[in-house]
N, C-alpha and C positions, 0 to 999 in steps of 0.2 A: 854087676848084674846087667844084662845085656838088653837094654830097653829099645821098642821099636816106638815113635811117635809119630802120629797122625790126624794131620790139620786140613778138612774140610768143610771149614763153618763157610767161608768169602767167595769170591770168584778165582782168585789162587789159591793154590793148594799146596799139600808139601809135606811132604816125609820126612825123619830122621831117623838117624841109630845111633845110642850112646853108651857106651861102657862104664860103669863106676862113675861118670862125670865125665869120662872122656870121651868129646865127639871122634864119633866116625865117619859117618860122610851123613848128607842133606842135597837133598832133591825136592825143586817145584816145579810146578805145570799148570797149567791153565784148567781150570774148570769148567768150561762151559758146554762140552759135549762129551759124550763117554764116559763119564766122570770116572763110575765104577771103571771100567776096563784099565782109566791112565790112574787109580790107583793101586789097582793091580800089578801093573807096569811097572810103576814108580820102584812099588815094596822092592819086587824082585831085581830091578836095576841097585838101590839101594845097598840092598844082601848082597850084593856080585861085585859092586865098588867098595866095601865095607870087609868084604872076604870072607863073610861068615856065610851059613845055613839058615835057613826058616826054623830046622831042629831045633839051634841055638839059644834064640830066644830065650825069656827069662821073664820078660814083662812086658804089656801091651798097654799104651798112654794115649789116650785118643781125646783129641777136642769133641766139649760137651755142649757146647753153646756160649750164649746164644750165636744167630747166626742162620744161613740161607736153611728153608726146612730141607730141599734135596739134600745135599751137603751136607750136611748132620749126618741125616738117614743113612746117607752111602758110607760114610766114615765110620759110625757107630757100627752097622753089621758087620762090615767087614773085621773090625777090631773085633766084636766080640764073635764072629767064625774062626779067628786066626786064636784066639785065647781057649775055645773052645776044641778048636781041632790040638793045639798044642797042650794043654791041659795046663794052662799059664796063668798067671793071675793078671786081670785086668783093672786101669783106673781111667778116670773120666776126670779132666783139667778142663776149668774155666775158660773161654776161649779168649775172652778179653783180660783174663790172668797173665795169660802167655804171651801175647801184646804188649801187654806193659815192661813185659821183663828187661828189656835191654836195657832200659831207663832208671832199675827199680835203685840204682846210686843217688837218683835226683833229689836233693834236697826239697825243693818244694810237691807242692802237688802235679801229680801226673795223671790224666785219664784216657784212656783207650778207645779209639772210637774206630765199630764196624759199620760200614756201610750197608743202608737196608735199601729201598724202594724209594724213587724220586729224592727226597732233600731230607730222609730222616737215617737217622743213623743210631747204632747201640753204642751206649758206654755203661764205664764203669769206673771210679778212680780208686787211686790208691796213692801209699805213701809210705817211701822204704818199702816198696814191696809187698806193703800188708793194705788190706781193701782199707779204702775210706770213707768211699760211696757206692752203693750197689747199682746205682743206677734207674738204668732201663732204656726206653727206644724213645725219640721224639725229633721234632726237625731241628737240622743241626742251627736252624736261624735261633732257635729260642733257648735252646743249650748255649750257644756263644754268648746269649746277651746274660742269663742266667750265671754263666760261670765269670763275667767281668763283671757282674755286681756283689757275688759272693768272694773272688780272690781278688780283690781290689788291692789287694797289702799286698798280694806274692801270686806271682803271675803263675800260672799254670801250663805244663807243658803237656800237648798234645801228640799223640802216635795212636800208630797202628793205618788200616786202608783207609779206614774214613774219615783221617786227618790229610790223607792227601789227596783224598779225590776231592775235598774240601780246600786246600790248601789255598786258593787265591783267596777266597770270601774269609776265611780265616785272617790272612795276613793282611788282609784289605780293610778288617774291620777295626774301629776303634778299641781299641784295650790293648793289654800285655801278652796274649795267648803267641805260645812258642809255637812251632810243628816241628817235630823229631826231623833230622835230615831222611829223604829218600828213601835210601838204605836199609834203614831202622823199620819201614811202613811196611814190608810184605809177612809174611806167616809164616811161620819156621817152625816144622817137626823136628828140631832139637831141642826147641825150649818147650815143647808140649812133653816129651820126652824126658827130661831135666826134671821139671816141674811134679811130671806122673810119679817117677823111680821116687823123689822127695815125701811126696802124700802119701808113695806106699811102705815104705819105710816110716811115716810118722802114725799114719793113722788103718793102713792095711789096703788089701783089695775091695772095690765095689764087686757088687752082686750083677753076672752079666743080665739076670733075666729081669733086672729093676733098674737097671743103669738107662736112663732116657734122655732124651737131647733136652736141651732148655730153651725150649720153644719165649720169645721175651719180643715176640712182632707187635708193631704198632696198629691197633683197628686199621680199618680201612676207611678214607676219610667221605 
């Protein structure tokens, strides 16, 4: 089944196309102007290095939050105009689901963390891959000290952007908190993609006219 994924919660962004489980190519970009037009771009760049057609298609996976409100917005339409003109079925993936994934082998706890406004950041944890905390948004000062008093036994490993825009204060701080290498931190419409084709095959297509971003921002302080 020829899945398209797209990840526009963060300030990067990023496409993918995956067949049956087998990737095809993966494209990111910077978010911060044009958003819409460089994912329009992207798709089409995407389809052109992958060697398929827009026709093609088969299923649309698009990050659901939480995550920047533009960003959402732009990514969500677009998914469900591209589902809607193809006559495709569409799914909407956790955004800090997809985050976690490179990791989800990690024996211990792992949590995901998005970068919000100033010093607060989204998470969520999980474990083998299945949630283990839902979470939510708060400064990453009070999550760090939070997460070294509850995994005092089994250190916790940290990924996704807002582990490493965090990453000094993290490694700087007293306790066992890991950070995922580098690498592992940016956003990848292949595992949104991966993650989608899975939920759609386990539980079906969302409804594109009630599929909504998961708005999960911190007040305003």
């Amino acid at each position: 089944m020829l899945t398209l994924g797209i990840e526009t919660a963060g300030e990067q962004a990023a496409v993918g196309l995956c067949r049956n489980g087998r990737d095809l190519t993966e494209l990111g970009f910077a978010a911060e102007r044009r958003q819409g037009e460089k994912l329009l771009e992207a798709i089409t760049a995407a389809l052109n290095w992958g060697q398929v057609d827009r026709s093609q298609l088969e299923l649309i996976a698009v990050s659901a939050g939480p995550g920047s409100f533009t960003g959402l917005r732009i990514g969500l339409a677009m998914a469900k105009g591209l589902a809607r003109a193809l006559e495709i079925p569409l799914v909407g993936v956790p955004t800090l689901w997809a985050y976690a994934q490179p990791v989800c082998l990690w024996s211990g706890p792992v949590y995901a963390l998005l970068p919000d406004r100033r010093d607060w950041v989204y998470w969520a944890g999980y474990r083998g891959g299945e949630l283990l905390a839902e979470g939510g948004a708060q400064p990453i000062g009070s999550l760090l000290a939070a997460l070294s008093e509850k995994q005092a036994k089994e250190p916790p490993l940290l990924i996704g952007p807002g582990a490493e825009r965090h990453r000094p204060l993290i490694e700087g701080q007293a306790g066992d908190q890991i950070v995922a290498p580098a690498r592992l931190n940016w956003p990848s419409g292949l595992q949104v993609a991966r993650l989608g084709l899975a939920a759609y095959r386990e539980q079906g297509q969302d409804q594109r006219e009630t599929l909504e971003p998961l708005y999960m921002r911190a007040p305003l302080a």
